[in-house]
PDB file of N, CA, C and O in Angstrom:
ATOM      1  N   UNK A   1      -5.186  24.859  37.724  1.00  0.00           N
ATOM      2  CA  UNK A   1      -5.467  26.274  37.556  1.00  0.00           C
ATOM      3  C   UNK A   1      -6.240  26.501  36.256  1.00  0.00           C
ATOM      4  O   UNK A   1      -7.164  27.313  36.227  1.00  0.00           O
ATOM      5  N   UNK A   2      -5.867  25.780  35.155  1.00  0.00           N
ATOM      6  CA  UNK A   2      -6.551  25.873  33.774  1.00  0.00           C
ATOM      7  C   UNK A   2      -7.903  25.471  33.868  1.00  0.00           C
ATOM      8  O   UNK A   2      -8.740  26.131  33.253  1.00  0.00           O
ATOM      9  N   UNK A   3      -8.306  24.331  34.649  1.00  0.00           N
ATOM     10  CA  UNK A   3      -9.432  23.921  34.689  1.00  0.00           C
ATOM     11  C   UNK A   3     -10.644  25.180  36.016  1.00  0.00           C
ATOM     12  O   UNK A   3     -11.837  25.194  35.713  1.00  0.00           O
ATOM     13  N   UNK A   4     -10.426  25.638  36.676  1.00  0.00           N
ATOM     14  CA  UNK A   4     -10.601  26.236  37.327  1.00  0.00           C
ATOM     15  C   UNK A   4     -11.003  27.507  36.575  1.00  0.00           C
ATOM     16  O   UNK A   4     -12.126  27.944  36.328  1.00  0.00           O
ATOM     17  N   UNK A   5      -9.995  27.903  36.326  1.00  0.00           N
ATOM     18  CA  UNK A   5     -10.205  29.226  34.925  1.00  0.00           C
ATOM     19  C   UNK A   5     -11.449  28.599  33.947  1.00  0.00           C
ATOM     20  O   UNK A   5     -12.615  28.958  34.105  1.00  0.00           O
ATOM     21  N   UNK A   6     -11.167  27.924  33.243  1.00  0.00           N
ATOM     22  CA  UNK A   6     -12.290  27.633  32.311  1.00  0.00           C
ATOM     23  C   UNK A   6     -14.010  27.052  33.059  1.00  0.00           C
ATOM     24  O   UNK A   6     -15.169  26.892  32.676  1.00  0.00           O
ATOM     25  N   UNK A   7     -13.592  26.979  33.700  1.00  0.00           N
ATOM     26  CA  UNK A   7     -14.713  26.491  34.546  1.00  0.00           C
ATOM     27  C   UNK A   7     -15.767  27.988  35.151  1.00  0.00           C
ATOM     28  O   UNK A   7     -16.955  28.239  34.950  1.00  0.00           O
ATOM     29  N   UNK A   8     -14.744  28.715  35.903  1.00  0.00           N
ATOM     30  CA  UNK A   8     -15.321  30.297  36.330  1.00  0.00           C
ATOM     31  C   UNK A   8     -15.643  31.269  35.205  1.00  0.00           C
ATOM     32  O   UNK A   8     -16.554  32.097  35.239  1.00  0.00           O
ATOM     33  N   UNK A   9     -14.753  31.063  34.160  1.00  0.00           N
ATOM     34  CA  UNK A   9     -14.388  32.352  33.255  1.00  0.00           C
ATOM     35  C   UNK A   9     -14.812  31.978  31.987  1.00  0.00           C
ATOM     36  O   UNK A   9     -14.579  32.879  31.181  1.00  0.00           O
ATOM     37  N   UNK A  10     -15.291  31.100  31.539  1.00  0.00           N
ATOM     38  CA  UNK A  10     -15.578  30.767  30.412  1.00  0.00           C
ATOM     39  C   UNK A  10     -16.942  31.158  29.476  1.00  0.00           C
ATOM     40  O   UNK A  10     -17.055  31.256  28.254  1.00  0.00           O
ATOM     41  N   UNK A  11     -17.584  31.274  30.189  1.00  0.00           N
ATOM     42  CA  UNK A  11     -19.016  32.418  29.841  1.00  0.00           C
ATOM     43  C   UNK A  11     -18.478  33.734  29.754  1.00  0.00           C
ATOM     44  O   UNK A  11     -19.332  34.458  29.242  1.00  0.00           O
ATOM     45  N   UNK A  12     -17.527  34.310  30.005  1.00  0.00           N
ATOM     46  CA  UNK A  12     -16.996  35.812  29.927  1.00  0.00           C
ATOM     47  C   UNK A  12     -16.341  36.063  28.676  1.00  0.00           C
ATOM     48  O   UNK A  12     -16.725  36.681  27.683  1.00  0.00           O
ATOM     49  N   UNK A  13     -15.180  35.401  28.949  1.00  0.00           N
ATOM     50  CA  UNK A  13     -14.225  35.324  28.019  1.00  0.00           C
ATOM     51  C   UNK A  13     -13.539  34.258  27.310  1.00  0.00           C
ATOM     52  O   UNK A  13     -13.460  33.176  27.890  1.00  0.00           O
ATOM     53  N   UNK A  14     -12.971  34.392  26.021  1.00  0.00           N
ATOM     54  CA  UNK A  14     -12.460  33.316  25.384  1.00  0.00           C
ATOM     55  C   UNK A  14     -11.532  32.769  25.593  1.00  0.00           C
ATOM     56  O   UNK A  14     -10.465  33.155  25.116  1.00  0.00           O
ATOM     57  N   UNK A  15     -11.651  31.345  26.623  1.00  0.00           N
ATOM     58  CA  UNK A  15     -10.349  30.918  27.343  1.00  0.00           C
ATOM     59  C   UNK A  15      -9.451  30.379  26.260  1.00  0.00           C
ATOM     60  O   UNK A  15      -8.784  29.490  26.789  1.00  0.00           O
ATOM     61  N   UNK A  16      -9.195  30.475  25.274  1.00  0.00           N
ATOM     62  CA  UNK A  16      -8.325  30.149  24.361  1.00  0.00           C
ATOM     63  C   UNK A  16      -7.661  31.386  24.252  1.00  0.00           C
ATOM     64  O   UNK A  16      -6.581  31.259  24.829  1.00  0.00           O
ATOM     65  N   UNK A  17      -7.791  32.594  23.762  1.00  0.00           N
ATOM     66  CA  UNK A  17      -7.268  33.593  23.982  1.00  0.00           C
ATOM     67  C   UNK A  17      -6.420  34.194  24.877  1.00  0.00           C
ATOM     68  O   UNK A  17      -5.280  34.608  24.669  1.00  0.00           O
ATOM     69  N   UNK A  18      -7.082  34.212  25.920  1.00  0.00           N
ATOM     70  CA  UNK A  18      -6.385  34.683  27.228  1.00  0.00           C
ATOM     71  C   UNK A  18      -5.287  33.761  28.615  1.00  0.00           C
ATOM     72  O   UNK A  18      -4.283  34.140  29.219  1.00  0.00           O
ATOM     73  N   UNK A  19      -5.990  32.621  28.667  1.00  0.00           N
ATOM     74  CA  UNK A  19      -6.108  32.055  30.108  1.00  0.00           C
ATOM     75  C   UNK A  19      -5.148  31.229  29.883  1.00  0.00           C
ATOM     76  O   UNK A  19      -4.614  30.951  30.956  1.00  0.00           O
ATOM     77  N   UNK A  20      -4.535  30.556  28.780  1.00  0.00           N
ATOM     78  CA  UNK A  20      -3.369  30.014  28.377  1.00  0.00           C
ATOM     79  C   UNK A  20      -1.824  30.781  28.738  1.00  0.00           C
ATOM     80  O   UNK A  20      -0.909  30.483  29.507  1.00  0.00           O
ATOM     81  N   UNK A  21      -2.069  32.019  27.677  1.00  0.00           N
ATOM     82  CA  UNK A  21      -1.022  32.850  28.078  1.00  0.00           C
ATOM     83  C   UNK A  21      -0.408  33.322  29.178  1.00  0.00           C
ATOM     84  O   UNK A  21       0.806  33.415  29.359  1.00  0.00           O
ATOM     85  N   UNK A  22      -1.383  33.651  29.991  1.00  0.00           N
ATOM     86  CA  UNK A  22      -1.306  33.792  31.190  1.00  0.00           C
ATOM     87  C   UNK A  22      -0.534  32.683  32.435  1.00  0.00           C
ATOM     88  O   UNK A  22       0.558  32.815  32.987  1.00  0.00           O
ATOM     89  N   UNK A  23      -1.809  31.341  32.636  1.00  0.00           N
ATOM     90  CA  UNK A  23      -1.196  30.160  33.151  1.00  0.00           C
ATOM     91  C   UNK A  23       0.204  29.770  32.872  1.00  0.00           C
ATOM     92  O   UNK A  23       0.994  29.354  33.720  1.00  0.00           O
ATOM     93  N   UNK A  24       0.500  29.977  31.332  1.00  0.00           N
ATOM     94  CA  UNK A  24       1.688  29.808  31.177  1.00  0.00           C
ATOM     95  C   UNK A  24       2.716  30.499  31.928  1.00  0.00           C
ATOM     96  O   UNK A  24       3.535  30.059  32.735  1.00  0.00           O
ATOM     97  N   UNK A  25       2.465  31.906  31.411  1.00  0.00           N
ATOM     98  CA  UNK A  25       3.345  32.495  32.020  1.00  0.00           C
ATOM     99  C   UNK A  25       3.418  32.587  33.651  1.00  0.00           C
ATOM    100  O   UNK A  25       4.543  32.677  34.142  1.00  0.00           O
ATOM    101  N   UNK A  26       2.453  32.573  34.389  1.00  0.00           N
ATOM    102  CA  UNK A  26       2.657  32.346  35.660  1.00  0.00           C
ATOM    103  C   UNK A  26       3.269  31.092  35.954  1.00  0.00           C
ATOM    104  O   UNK A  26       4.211  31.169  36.742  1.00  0.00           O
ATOM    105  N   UNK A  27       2.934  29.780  35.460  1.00  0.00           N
ATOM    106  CA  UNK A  27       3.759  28.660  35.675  1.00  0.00           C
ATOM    107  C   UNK A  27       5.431  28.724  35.487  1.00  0.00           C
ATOM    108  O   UNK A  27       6.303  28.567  36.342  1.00  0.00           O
ATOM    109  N   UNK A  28       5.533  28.967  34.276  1.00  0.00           N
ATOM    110  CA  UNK A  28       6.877  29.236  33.718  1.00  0.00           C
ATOM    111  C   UNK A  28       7.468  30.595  34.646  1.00  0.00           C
ATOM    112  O   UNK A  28       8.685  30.409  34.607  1.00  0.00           O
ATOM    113  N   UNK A  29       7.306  31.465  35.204  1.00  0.00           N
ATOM    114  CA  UNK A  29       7.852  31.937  35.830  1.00  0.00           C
ATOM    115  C   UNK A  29       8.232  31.970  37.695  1.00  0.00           C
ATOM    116  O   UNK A  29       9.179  32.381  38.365  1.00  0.00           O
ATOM    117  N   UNK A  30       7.111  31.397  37.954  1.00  0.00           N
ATOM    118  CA  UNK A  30       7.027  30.470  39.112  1.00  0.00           C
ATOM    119  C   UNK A  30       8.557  29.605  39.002  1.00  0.00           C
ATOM    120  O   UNK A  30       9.463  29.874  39.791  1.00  0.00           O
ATOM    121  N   UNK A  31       8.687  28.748  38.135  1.00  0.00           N
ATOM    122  CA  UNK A  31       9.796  27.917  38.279  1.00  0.00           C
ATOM    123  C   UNK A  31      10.937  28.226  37.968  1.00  0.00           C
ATOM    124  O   UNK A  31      11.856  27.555  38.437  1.00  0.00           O
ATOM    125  N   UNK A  32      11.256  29.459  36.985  1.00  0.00           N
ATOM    126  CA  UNK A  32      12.838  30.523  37.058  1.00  0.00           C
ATOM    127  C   UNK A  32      12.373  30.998  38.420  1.00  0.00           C
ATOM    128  O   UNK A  32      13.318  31.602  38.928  1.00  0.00           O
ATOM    129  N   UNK A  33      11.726  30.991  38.921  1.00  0.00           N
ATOM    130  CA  UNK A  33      11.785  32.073  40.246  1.00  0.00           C
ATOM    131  C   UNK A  33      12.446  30.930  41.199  1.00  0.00           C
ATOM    132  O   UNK A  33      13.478  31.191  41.816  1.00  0.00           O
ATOM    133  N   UNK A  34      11.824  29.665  41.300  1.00  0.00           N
ATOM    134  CA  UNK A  34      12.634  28.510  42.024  1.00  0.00           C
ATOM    135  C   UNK A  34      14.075  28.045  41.777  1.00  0.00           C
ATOM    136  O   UNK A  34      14.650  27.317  42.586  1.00  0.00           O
ATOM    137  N   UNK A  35      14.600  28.441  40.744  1.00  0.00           N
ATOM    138  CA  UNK A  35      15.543  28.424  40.326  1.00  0.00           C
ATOM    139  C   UNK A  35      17.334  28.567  41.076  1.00  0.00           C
ATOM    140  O   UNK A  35      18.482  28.162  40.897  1.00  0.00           O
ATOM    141  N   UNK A  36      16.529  29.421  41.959  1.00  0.00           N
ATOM    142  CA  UNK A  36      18.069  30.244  42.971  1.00  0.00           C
ATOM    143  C   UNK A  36      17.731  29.979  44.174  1.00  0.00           C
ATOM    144  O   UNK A  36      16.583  30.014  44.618  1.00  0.00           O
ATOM    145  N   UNK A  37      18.545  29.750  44.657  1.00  0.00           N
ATOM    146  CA  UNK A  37      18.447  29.560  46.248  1.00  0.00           C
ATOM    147  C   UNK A  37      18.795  30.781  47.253  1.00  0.00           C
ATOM    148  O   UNK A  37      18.875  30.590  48.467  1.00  0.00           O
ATOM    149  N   UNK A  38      18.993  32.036  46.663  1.00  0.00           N
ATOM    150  CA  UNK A  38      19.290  32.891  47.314  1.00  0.00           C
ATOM    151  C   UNK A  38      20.185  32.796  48.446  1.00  0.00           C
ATOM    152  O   UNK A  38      19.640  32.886  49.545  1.00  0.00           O
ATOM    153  N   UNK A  39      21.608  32.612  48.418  1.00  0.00           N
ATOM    154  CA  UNK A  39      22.153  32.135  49.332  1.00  0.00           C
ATOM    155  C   UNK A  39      22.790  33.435  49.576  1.00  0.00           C
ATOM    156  O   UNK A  39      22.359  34.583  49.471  1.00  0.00           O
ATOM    157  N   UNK A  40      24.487  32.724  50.102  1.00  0.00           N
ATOM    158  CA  UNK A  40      25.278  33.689  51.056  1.00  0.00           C
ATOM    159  C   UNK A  40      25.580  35.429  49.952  1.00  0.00           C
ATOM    160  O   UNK A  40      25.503  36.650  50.086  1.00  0.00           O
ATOM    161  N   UNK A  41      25.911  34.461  48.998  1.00  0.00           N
ATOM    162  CA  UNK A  41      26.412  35.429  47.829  1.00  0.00           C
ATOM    163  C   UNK A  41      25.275  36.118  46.442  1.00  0.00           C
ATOM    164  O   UNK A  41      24.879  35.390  45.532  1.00  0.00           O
ATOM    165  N   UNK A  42      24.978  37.314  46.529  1.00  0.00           N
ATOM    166  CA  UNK A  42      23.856  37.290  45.581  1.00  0.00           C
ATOM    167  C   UNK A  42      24.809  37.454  44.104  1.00  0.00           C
ATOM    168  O   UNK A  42      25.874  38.064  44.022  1.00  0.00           O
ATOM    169  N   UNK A  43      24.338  36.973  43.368  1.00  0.00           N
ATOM    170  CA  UNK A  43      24.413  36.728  42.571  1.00  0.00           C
ATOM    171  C   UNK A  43      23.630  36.984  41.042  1.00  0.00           C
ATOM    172  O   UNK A  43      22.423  37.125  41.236  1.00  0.00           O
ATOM    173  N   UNK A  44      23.963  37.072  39.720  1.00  0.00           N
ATOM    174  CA  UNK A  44      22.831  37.334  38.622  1.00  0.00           C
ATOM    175  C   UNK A  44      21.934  36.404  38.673  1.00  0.00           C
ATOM    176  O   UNK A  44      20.790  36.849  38.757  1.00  0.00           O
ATOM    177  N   UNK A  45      22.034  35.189  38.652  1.00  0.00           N
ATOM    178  CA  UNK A  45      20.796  34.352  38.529  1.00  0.00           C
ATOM    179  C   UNK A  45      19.614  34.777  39.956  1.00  0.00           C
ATOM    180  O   UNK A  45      18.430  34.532  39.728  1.00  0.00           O
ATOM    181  N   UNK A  46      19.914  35.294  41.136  1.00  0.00           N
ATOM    182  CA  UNK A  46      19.437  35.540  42.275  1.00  0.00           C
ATOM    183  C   UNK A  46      17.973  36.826  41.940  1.00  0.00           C
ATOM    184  O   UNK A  46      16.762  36.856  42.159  1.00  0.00           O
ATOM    185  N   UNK A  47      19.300  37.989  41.127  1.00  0.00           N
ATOM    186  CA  UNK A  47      18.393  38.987  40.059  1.00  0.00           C
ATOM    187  C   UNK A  47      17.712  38.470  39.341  1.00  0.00           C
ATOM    188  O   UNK A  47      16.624  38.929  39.690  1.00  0.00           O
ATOM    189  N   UNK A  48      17.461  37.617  38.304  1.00  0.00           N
ATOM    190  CA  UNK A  48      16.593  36.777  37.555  1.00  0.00           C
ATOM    191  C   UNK A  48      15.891  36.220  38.036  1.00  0.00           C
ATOM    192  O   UNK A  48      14.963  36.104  37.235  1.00  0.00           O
ATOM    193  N   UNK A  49      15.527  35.437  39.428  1.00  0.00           N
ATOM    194  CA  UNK A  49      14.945  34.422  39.974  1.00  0.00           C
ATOM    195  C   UNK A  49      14.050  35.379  40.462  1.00  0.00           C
ATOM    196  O   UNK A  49      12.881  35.190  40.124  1.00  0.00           O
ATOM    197  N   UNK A  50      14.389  36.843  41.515  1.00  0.00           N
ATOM    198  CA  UNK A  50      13.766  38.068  42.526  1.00  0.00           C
ATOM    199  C   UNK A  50      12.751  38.092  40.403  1.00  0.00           C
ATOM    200  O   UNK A  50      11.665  37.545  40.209  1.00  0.00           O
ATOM    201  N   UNK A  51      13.232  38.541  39.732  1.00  0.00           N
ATOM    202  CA  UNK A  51      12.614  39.148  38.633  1.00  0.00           C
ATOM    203  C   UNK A  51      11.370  38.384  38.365  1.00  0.00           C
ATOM    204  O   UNK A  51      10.323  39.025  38.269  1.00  0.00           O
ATOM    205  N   UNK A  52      11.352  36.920  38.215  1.00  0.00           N
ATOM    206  CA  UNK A  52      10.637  35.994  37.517  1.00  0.00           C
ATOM    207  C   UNK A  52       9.813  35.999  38.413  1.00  0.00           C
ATOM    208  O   UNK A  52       8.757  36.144  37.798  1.00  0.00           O
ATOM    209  N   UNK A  53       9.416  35.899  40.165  1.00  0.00           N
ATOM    210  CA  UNK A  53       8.884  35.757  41.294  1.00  0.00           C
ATOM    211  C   UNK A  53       7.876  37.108  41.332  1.00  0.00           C
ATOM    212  O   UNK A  53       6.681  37.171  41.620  1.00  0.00           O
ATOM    213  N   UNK A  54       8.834  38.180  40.925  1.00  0.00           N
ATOM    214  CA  UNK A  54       7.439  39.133  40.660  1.00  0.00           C
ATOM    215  C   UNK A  54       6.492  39.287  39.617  1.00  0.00           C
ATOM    216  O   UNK A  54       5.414  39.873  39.722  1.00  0.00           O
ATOM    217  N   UNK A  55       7.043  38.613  38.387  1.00  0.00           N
ATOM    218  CA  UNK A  55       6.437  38.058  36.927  1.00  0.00           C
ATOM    219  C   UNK A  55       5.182  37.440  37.683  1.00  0.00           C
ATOM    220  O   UNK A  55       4.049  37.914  37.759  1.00  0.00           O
ATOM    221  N   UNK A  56       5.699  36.206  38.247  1.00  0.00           N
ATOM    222  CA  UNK A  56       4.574  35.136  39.149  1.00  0.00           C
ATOM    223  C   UNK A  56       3.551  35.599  39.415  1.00  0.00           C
ATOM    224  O   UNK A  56       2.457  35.537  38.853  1.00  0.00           O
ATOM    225  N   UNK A  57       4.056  36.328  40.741  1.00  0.00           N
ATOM    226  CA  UNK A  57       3.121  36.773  41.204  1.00  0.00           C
ATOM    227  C   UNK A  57       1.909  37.590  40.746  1.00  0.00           C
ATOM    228  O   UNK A  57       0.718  37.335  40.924  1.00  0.00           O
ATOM    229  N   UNK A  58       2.671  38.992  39.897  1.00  0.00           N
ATOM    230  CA  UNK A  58       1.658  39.847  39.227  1.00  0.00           C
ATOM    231  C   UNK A  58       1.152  39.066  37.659  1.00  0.00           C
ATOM    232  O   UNK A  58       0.841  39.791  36.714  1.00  0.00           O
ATOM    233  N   UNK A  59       1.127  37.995  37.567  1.00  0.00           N
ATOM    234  CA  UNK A  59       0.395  36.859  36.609  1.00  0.00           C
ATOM    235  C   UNK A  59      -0.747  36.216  37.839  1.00  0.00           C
ATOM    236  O   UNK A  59      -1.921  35.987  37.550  1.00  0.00           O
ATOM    237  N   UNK A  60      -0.292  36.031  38.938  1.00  0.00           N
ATOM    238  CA  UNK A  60      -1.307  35.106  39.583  1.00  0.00           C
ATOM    239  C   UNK A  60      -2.228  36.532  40.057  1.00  0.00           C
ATOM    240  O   UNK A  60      -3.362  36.078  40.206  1.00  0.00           O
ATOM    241  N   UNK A  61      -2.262  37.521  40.258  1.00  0.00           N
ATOM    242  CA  UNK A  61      -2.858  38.074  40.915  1.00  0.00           C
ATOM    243  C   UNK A  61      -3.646  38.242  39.791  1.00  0.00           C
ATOM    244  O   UNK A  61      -4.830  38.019  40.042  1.00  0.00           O
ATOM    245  N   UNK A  62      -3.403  38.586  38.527  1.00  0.00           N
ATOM    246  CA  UNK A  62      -4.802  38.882  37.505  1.00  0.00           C
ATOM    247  C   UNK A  62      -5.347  37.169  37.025  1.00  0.00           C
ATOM    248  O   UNK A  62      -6.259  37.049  36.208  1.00  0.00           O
ATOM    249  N   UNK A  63      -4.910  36.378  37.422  1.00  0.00           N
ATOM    250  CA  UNK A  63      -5.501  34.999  37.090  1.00  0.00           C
ATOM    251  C   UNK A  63      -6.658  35.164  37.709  1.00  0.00           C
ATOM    252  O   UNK A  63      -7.741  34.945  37.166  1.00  0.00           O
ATOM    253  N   UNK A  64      -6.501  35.595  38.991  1.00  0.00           N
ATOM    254  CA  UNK A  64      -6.812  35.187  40.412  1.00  0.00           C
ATOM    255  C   UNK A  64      -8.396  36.564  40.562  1.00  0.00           C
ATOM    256  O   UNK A  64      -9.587  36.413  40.834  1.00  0.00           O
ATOM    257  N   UNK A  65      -7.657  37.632  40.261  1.00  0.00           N
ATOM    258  CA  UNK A  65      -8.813  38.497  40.484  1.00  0.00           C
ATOM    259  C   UNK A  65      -9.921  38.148  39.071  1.00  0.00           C
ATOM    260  O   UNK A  65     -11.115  38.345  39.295  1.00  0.00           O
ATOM    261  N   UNK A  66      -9.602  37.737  37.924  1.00  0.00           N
ATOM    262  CA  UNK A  66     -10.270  37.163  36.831  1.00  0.00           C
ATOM    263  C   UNK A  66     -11.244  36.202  37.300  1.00  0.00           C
ATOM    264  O   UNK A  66     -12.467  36.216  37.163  1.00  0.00           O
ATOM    265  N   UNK A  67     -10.511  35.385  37.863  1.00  0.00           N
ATOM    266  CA  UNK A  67     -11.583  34.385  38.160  1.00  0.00           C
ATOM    267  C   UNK A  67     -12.699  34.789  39.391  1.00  0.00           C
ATOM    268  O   UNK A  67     -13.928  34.780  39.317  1.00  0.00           O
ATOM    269  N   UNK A  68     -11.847  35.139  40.523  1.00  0.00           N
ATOM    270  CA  UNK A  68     -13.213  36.156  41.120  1.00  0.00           C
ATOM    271  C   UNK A  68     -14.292  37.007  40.944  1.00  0.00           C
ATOM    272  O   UNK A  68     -15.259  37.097  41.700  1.00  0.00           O
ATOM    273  N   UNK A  69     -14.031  37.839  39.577  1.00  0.00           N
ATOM    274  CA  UNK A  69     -14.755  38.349  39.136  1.00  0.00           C
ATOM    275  C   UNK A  69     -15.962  37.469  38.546  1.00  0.00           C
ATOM    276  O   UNK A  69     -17.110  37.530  38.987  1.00  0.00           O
ATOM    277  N   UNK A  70     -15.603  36.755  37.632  1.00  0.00           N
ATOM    278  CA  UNK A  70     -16.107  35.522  37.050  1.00  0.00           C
ATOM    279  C   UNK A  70     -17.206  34.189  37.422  1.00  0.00           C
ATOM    280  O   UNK A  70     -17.992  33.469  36.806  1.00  0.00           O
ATOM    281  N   UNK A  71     -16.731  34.365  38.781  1.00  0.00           N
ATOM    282  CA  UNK A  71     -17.598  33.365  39.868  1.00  0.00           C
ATOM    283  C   UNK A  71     -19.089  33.429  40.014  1.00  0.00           C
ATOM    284  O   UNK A  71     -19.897  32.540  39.746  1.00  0.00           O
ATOM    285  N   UNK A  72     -19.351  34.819  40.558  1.00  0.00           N
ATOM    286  CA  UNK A  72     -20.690  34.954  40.895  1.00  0.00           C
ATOM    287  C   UNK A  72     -21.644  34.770  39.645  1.00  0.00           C
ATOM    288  O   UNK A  72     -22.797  34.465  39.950  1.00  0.00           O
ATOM    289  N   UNK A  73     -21.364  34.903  38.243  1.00  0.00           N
ATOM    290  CA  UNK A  73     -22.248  34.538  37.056  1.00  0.00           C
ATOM    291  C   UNK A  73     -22.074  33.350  37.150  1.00  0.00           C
ATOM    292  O   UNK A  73     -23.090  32.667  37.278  1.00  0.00           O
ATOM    293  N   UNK A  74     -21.012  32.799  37.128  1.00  0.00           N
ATOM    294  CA  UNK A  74     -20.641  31.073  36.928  1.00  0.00           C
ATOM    295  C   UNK A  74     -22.015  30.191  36.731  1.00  0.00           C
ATOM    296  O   UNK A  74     -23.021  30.535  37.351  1.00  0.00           O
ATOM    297  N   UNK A  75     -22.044  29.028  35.844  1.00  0.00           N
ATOM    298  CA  UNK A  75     -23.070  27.769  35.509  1.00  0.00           C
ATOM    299  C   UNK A  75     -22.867  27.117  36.738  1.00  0.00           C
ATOM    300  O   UNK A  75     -21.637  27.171  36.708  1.00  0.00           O
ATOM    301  N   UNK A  76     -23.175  26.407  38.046  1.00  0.00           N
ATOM    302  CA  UNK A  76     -22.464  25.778  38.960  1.00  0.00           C
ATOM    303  C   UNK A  76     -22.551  24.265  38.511  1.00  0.00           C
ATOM    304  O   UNK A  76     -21.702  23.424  38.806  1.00  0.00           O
ATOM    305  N   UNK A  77     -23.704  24.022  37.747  1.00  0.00           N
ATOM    306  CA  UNK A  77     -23.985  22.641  36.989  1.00  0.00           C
ATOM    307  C   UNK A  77     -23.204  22.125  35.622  1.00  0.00           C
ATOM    308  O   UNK A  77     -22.906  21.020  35.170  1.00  0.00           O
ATOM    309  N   UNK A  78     -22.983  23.861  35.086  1.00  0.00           N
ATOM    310  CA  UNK A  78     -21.901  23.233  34.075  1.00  0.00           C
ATOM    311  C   UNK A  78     -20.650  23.007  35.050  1.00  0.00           C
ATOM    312  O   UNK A  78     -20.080  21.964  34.728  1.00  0.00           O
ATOM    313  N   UNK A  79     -20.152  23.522  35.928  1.00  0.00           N
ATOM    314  CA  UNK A  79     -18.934  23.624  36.204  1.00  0.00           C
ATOM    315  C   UNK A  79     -18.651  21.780  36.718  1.00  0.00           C
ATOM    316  O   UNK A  79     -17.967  20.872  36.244  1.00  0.00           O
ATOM    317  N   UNK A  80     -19.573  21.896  37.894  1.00  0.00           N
ATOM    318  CA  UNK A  80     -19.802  20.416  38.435  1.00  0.00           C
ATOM    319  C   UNK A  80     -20.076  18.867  37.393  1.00  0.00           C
ATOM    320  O   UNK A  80     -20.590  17.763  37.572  1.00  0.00           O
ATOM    321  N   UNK A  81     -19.391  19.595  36.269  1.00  0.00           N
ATOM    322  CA  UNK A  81     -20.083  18.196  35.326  1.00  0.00           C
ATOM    323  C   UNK A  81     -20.035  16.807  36.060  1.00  0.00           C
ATOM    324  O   UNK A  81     -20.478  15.800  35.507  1.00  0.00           O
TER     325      UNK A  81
END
């Protein structure tokens, strides 16, 4: 995902700044979200896991629309090194 980002987005914006924080946090919350198995009994960690999964998600969706935006300027020769 990092490489991808820097690859689309890097003529825009300063992937040191931004695209870290982000990845991170979508990664890192991706995996509290895996965390629970949501079983018979809900439970607090179940609340934490539902919590972190929407963290995820609304992290991947601005990764995601970032880099779309980003594309159509894109170097395709830098990208393809």
């Amino acid at each position: 995902m990092k490489e991808l980002w820097q690859g689309s987005v890097e003529q825009q914006i300063d992937t040191n700044e931004t695209a870290p924080g982000l990845i991170w946090l979508w990664w890192i919350s991706w995996i509290v979200s895996s965390a629970s198995g949501f079983g018979e009994e809900f439970t607090s960690l179940d609340v934490i896991a539902f919590a972190a999964a929407a963290v995820s998600a609304g992290a991947l969706y601005v990764i995601v629309e970032r880099i779309t935006a980003a594309q159509p300027t894109m170097s395709v020769t830098k990208t393809f090194k």
